[in-house]
BADREN-347333 format. One record per residue (C-alpha): residue in one letter; residue number from 1; x, y, z negated. Coordinates in nm, 3 decimals, always signed. Layout:
% BADREN-347333
- residu / num / xx / yy / zz
- a / NUM / X / Y / Z
...
//
This chain:
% BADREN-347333
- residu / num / xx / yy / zz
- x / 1 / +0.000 / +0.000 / +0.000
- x / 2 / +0.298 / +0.245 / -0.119
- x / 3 / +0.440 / +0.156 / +0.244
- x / 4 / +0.159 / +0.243 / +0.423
- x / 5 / +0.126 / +0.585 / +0.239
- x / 6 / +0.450 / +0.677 / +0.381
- x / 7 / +0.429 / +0.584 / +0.686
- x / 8 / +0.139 / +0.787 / +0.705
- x / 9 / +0.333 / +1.072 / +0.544
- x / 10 / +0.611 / +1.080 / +0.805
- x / 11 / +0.317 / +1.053 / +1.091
- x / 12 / +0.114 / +1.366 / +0.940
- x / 13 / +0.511 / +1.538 / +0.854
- x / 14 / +0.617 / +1.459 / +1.254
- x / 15 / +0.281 / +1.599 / +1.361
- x / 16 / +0.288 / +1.937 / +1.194
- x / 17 / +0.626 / +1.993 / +1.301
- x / 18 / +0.524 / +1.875 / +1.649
- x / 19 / +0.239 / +2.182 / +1.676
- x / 20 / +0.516 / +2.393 / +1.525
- x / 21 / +0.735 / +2.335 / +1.795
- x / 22 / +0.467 / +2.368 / +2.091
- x / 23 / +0.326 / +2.708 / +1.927
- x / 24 / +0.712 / +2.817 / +1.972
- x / 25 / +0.656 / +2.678 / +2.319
- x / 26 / +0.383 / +2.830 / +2.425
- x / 27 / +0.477 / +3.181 / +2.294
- x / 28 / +0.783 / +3.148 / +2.556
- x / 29 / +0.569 / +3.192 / +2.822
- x / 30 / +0.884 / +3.398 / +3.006
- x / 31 / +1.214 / +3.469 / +2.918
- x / 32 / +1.330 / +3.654 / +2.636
- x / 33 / +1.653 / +3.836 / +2.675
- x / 34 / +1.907 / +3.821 / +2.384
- x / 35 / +1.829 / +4.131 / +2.166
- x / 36 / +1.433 / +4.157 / +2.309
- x / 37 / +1.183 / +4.106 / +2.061
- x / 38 / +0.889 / +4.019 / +2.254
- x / 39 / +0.526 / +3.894 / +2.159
- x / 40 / +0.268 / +3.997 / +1.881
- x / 41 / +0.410 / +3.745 / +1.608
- x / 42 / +0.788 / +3.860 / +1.577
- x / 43 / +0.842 / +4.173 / +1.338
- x / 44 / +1.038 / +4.467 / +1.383
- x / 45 / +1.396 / +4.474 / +1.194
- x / 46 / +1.324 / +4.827 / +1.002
- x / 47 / +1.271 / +4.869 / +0.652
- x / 48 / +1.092 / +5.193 / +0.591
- x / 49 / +0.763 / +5.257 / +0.660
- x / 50 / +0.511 / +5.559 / +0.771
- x / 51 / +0.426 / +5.754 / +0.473
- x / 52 / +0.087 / +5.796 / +0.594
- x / 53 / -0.043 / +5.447 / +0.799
- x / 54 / -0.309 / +5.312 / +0.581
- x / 55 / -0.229 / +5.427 / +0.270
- x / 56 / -0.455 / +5.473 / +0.010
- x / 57 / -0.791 / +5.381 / +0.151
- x / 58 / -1.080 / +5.178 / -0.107
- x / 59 / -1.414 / +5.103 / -0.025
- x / 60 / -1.646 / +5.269 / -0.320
- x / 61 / -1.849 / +5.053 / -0.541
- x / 62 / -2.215 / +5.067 / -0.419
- x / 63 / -2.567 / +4.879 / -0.345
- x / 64 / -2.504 / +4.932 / +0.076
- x / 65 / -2.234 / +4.827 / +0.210
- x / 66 / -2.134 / +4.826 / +0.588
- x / 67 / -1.858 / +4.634 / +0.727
- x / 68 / -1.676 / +4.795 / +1.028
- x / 69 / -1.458 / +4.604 / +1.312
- x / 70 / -1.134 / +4.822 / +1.339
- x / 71 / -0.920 / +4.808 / +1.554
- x / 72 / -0.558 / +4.888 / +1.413
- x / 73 / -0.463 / +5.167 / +1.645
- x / 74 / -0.783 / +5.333 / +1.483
- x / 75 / -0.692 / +5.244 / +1.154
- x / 76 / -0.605 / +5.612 / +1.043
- x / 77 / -0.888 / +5.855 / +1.170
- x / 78 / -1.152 / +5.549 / +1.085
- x / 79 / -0.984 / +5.550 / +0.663
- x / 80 / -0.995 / +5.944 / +0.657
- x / 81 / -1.379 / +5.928 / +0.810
- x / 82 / -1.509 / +5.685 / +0.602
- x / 83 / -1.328 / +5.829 / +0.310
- x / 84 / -1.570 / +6.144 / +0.350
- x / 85 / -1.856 / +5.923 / +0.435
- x / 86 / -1.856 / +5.721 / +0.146
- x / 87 / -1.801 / +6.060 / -0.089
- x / 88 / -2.147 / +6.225 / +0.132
- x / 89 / -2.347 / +5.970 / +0.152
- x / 90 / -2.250 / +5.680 / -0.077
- x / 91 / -2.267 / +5.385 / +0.127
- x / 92 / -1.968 / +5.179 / +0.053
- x / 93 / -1.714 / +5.114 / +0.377
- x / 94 / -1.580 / +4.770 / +0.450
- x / 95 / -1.327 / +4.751 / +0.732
- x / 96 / -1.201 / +4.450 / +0.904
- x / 97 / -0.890 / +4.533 / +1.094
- x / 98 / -0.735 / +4.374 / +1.399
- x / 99 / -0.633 / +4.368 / +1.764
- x / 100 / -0.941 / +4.448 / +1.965
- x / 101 / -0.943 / +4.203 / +2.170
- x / 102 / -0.943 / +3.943 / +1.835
- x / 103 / -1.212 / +4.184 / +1.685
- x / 104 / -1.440 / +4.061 / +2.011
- x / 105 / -1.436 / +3.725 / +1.902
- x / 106 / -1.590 / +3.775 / +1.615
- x / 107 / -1.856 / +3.985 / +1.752
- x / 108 / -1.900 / +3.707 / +2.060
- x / 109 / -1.904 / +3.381 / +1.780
- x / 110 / -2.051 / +3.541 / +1.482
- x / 111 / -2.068 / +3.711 / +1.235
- x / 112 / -1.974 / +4.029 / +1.394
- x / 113 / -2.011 / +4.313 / +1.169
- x / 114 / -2.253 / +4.645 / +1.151
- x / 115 / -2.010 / +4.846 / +1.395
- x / 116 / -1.708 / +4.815 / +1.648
- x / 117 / -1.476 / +5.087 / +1.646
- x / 118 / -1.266 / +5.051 / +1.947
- x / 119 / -1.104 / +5.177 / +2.274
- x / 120 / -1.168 / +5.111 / +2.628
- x / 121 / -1.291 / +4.878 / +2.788
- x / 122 / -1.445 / +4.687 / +2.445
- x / 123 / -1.752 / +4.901 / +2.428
- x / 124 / -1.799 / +4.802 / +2.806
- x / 125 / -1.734 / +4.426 / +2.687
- x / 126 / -1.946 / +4.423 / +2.400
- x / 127 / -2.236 / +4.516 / +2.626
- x / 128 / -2.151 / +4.253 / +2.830
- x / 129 / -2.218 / +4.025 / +2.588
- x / 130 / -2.520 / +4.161 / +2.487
- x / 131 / -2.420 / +4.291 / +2.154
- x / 132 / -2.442 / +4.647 / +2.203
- x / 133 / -2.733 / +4.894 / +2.079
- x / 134 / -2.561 / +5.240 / +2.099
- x / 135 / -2.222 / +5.357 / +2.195
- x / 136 / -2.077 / +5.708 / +2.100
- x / 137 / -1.749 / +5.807 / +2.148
- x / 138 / -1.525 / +6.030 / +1.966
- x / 139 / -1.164 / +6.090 / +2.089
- x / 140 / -0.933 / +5.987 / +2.314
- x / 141 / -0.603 / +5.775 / +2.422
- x / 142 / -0.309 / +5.843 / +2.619
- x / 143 / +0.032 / +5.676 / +2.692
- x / 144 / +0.296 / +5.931 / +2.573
- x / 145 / +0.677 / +5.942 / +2.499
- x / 146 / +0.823 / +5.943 / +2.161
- x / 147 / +1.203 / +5.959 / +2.129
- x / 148 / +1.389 / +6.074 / +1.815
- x / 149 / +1.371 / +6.425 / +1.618
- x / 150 / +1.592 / +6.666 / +1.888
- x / 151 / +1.566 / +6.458 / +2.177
- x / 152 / +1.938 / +6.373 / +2.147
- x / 153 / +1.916 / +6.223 / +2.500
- x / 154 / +1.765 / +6.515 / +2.682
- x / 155 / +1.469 / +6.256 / +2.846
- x / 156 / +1.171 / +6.441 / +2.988
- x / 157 / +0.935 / +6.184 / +3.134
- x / 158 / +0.843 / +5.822 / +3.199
- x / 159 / +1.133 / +5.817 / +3.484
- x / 160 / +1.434 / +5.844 / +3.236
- x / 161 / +1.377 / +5.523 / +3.029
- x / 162 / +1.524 / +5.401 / +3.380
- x / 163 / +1.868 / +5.586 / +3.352
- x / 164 / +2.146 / +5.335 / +3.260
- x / 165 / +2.202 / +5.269 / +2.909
- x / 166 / +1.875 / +5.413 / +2.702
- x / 167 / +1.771 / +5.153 / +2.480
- x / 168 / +1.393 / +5.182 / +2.554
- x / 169 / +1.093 / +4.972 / +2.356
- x / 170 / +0.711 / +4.973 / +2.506
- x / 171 / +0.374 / +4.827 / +2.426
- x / 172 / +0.352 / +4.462 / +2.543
- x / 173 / +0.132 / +4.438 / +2.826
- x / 174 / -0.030 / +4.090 / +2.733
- x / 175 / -0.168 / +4.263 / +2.461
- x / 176 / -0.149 / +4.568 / +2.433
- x / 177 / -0.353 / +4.818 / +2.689
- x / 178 / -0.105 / +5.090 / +2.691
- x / 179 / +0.129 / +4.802 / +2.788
- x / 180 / -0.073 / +4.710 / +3.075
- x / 181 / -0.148 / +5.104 / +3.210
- x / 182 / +0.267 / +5.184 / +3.170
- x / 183 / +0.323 / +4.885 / +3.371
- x / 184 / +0.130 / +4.941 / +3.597
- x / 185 / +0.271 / +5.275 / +3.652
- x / 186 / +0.643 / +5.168 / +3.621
- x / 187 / +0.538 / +4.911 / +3.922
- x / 188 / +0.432 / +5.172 / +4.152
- x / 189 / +0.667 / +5.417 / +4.098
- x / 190 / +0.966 / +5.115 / +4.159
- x / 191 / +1.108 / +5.198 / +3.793
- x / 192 / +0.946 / +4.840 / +3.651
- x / 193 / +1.315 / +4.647 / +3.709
- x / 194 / +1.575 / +4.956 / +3.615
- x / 195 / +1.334 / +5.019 / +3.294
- x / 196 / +1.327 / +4.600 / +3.202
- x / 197 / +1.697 / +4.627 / +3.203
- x / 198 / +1.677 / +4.877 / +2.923
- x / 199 / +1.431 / +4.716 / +2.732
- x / 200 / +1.543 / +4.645 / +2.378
- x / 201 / +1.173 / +4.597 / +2.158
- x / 202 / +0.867 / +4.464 / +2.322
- x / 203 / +0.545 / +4.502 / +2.037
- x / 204 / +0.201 / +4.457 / +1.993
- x / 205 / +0.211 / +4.739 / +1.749
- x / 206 / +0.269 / +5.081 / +1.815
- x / 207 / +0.348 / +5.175 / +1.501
- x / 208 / +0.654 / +4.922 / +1.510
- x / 209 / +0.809 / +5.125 / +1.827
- x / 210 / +0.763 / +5.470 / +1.654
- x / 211 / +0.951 / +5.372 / +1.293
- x / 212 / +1.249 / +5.125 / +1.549
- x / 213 / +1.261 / +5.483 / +1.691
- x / 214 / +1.281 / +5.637 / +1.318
- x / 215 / +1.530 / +5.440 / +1.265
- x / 216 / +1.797 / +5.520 / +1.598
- x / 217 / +1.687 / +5.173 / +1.666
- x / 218 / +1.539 / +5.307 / +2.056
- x / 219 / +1.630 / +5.638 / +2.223
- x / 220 / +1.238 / +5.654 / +2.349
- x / 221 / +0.904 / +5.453 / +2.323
- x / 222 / +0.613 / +5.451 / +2.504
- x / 223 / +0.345 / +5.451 / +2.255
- x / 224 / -0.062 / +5.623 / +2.197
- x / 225 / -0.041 / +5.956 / +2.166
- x / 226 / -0.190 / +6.013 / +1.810
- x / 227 / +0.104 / +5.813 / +1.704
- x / 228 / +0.327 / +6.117 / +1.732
- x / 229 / +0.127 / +6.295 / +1.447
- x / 230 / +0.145 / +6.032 / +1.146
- x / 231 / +0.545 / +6.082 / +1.274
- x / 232 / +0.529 / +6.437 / +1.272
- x / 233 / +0.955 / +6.562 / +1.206
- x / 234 / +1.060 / +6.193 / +1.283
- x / 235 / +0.993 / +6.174 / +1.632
- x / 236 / +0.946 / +6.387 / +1.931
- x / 237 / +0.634 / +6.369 / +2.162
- x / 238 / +0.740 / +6.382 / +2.517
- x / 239 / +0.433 / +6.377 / +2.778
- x / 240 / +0.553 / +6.121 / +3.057
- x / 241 / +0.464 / +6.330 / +3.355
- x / 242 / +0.197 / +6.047 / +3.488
- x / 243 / -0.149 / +6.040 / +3.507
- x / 244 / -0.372 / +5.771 / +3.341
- x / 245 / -0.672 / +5.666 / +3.382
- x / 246 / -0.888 / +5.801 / +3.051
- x / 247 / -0.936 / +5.595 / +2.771
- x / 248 / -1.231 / +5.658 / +2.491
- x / 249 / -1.215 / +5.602 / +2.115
- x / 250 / -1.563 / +5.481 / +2.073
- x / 251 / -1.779 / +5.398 / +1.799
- x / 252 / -2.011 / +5.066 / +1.838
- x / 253 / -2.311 / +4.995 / +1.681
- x / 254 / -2.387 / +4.590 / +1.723
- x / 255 / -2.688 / +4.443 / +1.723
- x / 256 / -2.530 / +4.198 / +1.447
- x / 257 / -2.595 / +4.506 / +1.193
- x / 258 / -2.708 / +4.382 / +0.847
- x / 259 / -2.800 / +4.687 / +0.738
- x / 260 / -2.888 / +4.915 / +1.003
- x / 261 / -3.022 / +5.220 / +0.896
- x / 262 / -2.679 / +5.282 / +0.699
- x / 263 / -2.470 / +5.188 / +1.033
- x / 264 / -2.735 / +5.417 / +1.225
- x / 265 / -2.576 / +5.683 / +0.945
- x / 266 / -2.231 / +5.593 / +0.996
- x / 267 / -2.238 / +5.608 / +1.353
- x / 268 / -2.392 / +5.969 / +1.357
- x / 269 / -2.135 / +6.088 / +1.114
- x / 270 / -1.872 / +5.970 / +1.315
- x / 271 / -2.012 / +6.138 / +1.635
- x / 272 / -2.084 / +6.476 / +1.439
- x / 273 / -1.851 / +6.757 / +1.589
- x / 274 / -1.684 / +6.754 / +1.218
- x / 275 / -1.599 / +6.425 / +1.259
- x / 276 / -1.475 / +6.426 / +1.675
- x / 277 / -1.236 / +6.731 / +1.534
- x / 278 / -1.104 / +6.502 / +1.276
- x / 279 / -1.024 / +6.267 / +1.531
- x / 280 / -0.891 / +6.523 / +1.758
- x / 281 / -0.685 / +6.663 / +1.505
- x / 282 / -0.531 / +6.345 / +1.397
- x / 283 / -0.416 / +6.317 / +1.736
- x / 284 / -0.722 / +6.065 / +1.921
- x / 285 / -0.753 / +6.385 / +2.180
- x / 286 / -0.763 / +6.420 / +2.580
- x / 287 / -0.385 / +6.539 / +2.696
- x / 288 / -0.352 / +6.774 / +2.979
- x / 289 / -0.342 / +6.569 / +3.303
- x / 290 / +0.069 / +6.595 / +3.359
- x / 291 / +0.027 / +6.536 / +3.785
- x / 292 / +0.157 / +6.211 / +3.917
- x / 293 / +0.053 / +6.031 / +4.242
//
């Protein structure tokens, strides 16, 4: 009997480290050159931290409670609103934060949540699937340029990460929808192989390309543009001289609510012009169209 519960040991030992070893696998789905960190599960080598990326957020103690679906890059506007909601109107605010595109499947399986708050194109997707009753947006993305404090390296737009030697870090594209729009830019333009061969930091996370930049780690990064205000003095926002097509901050309200009448209240808040110049303020605002073919 002792026998037979090891053997069965070793067999359920040499299976975990079996699905180990083909999650590594499947994560290398293209070469990774030496110093690239590339994908959404590898962290960034820096040890400090922004002073002011989530900190200090609670959700009050109350009867009503909403839950919103986050997504991270609207992590700091959606803590300061609900921060004011939940002192006005004193309905406590849950969040759930994650990627967006994770956040979806959630709101496709179950249980969802009360509200989405998202970029483009999720509102358009959680229509799709039926789960939308009212949309409102308020603020804005855009790819922009953030090297460090002074600009040491005198670059001006999205065509110097391709001069020889910058050690350059963008959004990953499998992920990541700034990822996919810079791409898609550097592709056109015929920058996509010079600007690879500078490539040092690859991230799901913007936040992980503005504090590598912090920290002399990258001369530039491609990153949101509201990221350049929570590193207000530590980085420089460059605009990268290319157009883009526009991308909303939006608010969702699903038809998964619980409660709705308090995510009816939530959602009007967050549309109020109060609100939109909170967001706009924080950096979630339309930048001035910089030309480009």
């Amino acid at each position: 009997m002792k026998k037979g519960i090891g053997i069965l040991s070793v067999a359920v030992v040499a299976a975990l480290v079996g699905i180990g070893v083909w999650r590594q696998l499947l994560c290398l789905r293209r070469p990774v050159k030496p110093g690239v960190v590339v994908g959404a599960e590898r962290s960034v080598p820096v040890t400090s931290a922004s002073p002011k990326w989530g900190e200090g957020y609670q959700t009050i103690r109350a009867e009503r409670e909403i839950l919103v679906l986050c997504g991270t890059s609207m992590r700091p506007a959606a803590e300061r609103l609900a921060e004011a909601f939940q002192k006005e109107q004193g309905i406590a605010v849950r969040f759930n934060y994650g990627g967006s595109s994770e956040l979806m499947a959630t709101i496709e399986v179950g249980p969802g949540g009360d509200l989405f708050l998202c970029h483009d194109p999720y509102s358009e997707r959680v229509k799709e699937k039926g789960k939308l009753e009212r949309v409102e947006t308020v603020g804005w993305l855009t790819p922009i340029l953030v090297v460090q404090a002074g600009n040491p390296h005198g670059i001006q737009s999205l065509a110097d990460l391709s001069r020889p030697g910058l050690r350059v870090g963008l959004p990953d594209a499998r992920f990541a929808t700034a990822g996919k729009l810079v791409r898609a830019v550097l592709a056109h333009r015929g920058w996509e192989q010079a600007v690879e061969a500078n490539l040092q930091l690859e991230t799901r996370g913007h936040n992980e390309l503005a504090l590598a930049v912090c920290e002399g780690q990258l001369d530039a990064a491609v990153v949101w543009n509201f990221i350049s205000v929570y590193y207000a003095g530590r980085v420089e926002a460059i605009p990268t001289g290319e157009s883009f097509p526009e991308v909303r901050v939006t608010v969702c309200l699903l038809t998964t609510a619980r409660d709705r009448e308090a995510a009816l209240r939530f959602l009007e808040y967050a549309s109020s012009p109060a609100a939109r110049a909170i967001f706009a303020e924080m950096g979630y605002r339309r930048e001035e169209s910089a030309g480009g073919e």
